[in-house]
Structure formats: C-alpha cells, structure tokens
N, C-alpha and C positions, 0 to 999 in steps of 0.2 A: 431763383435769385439772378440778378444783374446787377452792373455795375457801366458806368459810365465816367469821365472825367471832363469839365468847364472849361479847362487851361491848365497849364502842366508847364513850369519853368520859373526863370527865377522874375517873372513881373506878375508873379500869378497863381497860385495852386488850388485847388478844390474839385471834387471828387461827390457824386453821388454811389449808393449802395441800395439797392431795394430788394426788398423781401415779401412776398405776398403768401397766405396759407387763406384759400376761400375767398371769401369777400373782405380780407382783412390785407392792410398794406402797408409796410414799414417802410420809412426813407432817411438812410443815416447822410448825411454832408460832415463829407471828412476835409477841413479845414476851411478857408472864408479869405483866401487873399485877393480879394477884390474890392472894389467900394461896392457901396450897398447898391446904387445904379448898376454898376458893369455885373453885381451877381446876381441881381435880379434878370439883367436881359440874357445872361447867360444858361440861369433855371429854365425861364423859356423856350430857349431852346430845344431843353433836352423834355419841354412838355411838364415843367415841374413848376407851381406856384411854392411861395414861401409858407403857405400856410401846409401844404402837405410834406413839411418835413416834419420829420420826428422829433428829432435830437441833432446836434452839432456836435463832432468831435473834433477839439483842435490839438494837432501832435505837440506842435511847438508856438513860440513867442514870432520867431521872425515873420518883419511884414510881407514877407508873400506867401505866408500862411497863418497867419492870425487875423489879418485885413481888418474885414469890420465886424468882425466875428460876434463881440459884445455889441453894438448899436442893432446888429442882424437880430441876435437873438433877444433883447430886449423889445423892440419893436414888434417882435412877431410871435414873443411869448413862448418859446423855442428854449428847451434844455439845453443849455451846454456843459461838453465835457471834458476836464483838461487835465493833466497835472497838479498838485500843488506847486511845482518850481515854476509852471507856465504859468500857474494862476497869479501868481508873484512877481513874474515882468509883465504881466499883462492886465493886472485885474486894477480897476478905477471904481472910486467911491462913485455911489449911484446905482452901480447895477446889482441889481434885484437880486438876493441873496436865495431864493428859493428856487432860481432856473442853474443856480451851479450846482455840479455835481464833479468833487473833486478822484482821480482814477491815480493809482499804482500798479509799477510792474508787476504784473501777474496776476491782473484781479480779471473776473469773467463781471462784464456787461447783462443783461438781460435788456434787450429794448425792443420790443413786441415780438414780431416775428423771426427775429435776431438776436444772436448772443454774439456780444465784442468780447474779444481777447488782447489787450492792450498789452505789450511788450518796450522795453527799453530797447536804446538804441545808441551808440556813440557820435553824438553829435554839439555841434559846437555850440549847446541852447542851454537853457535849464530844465532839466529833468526832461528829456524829450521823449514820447514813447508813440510806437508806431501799433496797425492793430492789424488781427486778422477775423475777419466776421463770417461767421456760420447760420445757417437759416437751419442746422438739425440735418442735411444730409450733402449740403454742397458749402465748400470753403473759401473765401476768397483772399490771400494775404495783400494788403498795401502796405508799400514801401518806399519812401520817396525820399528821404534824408538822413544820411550815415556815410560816414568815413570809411567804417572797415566792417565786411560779415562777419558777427563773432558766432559762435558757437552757440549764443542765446539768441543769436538775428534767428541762426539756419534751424535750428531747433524750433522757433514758435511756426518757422513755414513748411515744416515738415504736409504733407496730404493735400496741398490746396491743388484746388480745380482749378485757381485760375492766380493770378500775381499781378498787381501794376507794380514795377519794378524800375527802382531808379537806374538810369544808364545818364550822367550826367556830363560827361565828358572825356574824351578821347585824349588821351593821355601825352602824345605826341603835339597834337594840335595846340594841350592847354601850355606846355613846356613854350611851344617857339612865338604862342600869341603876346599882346601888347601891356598883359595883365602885368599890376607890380608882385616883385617877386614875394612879398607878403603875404599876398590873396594869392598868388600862385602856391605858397608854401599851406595855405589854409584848406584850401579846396581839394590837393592831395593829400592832406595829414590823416591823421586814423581818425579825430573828430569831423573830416570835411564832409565830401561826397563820393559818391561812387563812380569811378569811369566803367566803361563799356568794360572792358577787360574783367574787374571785378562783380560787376555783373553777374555777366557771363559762368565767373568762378560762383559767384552764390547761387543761380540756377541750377550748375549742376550738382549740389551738394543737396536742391529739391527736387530734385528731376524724378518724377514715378511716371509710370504707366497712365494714369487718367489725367493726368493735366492738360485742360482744356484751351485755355490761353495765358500765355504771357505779352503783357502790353509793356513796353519802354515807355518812361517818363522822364519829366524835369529833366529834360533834353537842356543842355546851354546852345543857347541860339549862336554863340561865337566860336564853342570850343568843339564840337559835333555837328555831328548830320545826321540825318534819321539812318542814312545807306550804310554808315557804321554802327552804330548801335543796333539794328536789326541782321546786321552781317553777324556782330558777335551772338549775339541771342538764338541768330537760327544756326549756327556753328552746332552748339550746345543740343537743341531741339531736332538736331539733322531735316529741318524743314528748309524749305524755300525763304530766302528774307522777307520776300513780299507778302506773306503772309502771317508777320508776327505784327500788329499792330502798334502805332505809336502816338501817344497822348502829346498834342503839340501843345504851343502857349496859344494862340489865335484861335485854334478849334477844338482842341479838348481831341477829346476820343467820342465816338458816338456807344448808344446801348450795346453790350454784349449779352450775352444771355449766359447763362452757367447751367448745363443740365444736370 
C-alpha cells in the first residue's frame, strides 16, 4: 500500500491511497478541493488518470475539500462517498443517484483491494468523518480536519503504519497574526483545527513500535511553518525533523510506500 497527497491546505485538499494484490489495483482520492483542471494536472503528476480511480471519498462539505468533487465524479463515472450530513450541504439535483454511496460513523468500506474505516470527528461541517484504510495487513489513518483528539479520533488510529496528520497551525503565531478574532476563536475551538502542539498530543497517544511514517498536513500557510510542525512531530517520534515529511498546498507530498 501507498499513499501520496495533490495539496494539503486551506486552498486545496486531496489525497491519493492505493492498494494493489497481483495484477489487480485500487485507488481511493480522499477529497476533490480543486477544480476539475487543477485536479486533473495534479493526478498527473502523481502518474494517475481520472479514469484509474476507484471511488472518491469526501470527509466534508467545505470548499477545499469538496471542490468539484460531484462534476469530478459525474464526468468520470466514479463512486462517490460521503456522509449523509455532507450529502445535504453538498448534493445538487442532476447528479446521478447510482454513483452515491451514503457512509456513517463506524461502518467498514470494502472497495477492492481496500477496506475504509470512516470515523467521526469534531468539526465545524455536517457530519464530517474522517477514515483509516487497510489493504489486510498494512494501515494507513488520514486526518486532516478537527478541533480536538477525542478519544473516538485516538481510538480508530490505534496500529496504523503510517498517519497524514493535521498540524494546522502554531498556536502563538495564530494568537498575534492579523486574523479577526472570530476566525481566531474558530480555528482554536474544540470544532476548529489542530495546531502543531495538539498534534503532537494525538501522535503520542498512537505512538507503537511499527509506525512507518507520520506526514504533517493542511499546514496554514500564515500561521505555520513546516520547521515547527515537524519540530513538534519529530519531538514525539524522537527522530530527526528532517525526516518527518510534510504535504504542502503547491506540491502535495510525493508517493510513500507503506510495507
């Protein structure tokens, strides 16, 4: 199994996942905030047409991660899978009622070589759930939007191999920036996002012995820097910062491999 990330922030989110057993080869795209141009030259990049994806799964409604998620998957004949609270700030007459596939907390996926484990999450969406995908012997948890790790966040990412992991903002930084105190009070609250600090706190509450990689995402480009968000993460990992990888908004993250 691998995984890779298109762009990672708040002008952008989307996420590839693949699975291969023999000559057979799965590819989940976890969210679509892009327009259907900018995610198509961005598939490209990572070597991926829109016709070899599997399925779409969207966590949430906001647009930089819902994008053009419905025109994407209409055009290309492509399952998608959401919530019912997402499907309800998101879903428009016309699309093809046979490519939706509606998901709740705690229900197991099967989609080919992959089984999804979608999980809630405290955030400021409808019904937003986040997933953690299994190919049968290697784990991989995404996480990219919540307020606070609760005890059902730390619980579904118990064993994974590997995490992309929100670190969204530096908590000092977001305090004295130019932000109104509104969005300031939002982005800290228990439904906002995660800063590096909490993080940090929700890695080590996954922290085992095989964990292969932890990658930092949905970095704010104003409130962060990549040298804090991987300062706090390799804190936790007692590794080197330079070696925890981070999914920016301009380049995503390239393939990792998960053995």
């Amino acid at each position: 199994m691998r995984f890779c990330n298109l762009g990672s922030g708040s002008a952008g989110n989307a996420s590839l996942v693949e699975a291969s057993q023999g000559i057979t080869q799965t590819r989940l795209l976890i969210d679509c905030g892009f327009s259907e141009r900018e995610l198509t030259r961005r598939l490209a990049r990572a070597s991926c047409a829109a016709g070899d994806i599997s399925a779409i799964f969207i966590t949430h409604e906001h647009g930089d991660h819902a994008g053009c998620a419905l025109a994407f998957a209409q055009r290309h004949r492509v399952p998608l899978w959401t919530s019912r609270g997402t499907w309800r700030a998101i879903g428009r007459a016309g699309f093809d009622p046979s490519l939706l596939r509606l998901v709740q907390d705690g229900q197991s996926l099967p989609l080919g070589d992959m089984e999804l484990h979608a999980f809630t999450v405290p955030h400021d969406a409808n019904e937003p759930l986040q997933l953690h995908c299994s190919d049968g012997a290697r784990k991989l948890g995404v996480l990219t939007d919540l307020g606070t790790p609760t005890a059902r966040v730390c619980q579904a990412l118990q064993q994974c191999d590997a995490l992309l992991l929100e670190c969204n903002h530096d908590e000092t930084m977001l305090r004295a920036s130019s932000y109104h105190a509104s969005l300031k009070k939002r982005i800290l609250g228990s439904h906002g996002h995660l800063s590096n600090a909490l993080a940090a706190e929700l890695l080590q509450q996954c922290l085992h012995s095989k964990l292969q990689w932890v990658a930092a995402a949905h970095l704010s480009e104003r409130n962060n820097h990549p040298s804090l968000a991987t300062a706090a993460l390799a804190e936790v990992l007692n590794l080197p910062a330079e070696q925890i990888p981070v999914a920016l908004q301009a380049e995503g993250l390239a393939w990792l491999d998960i053995h």
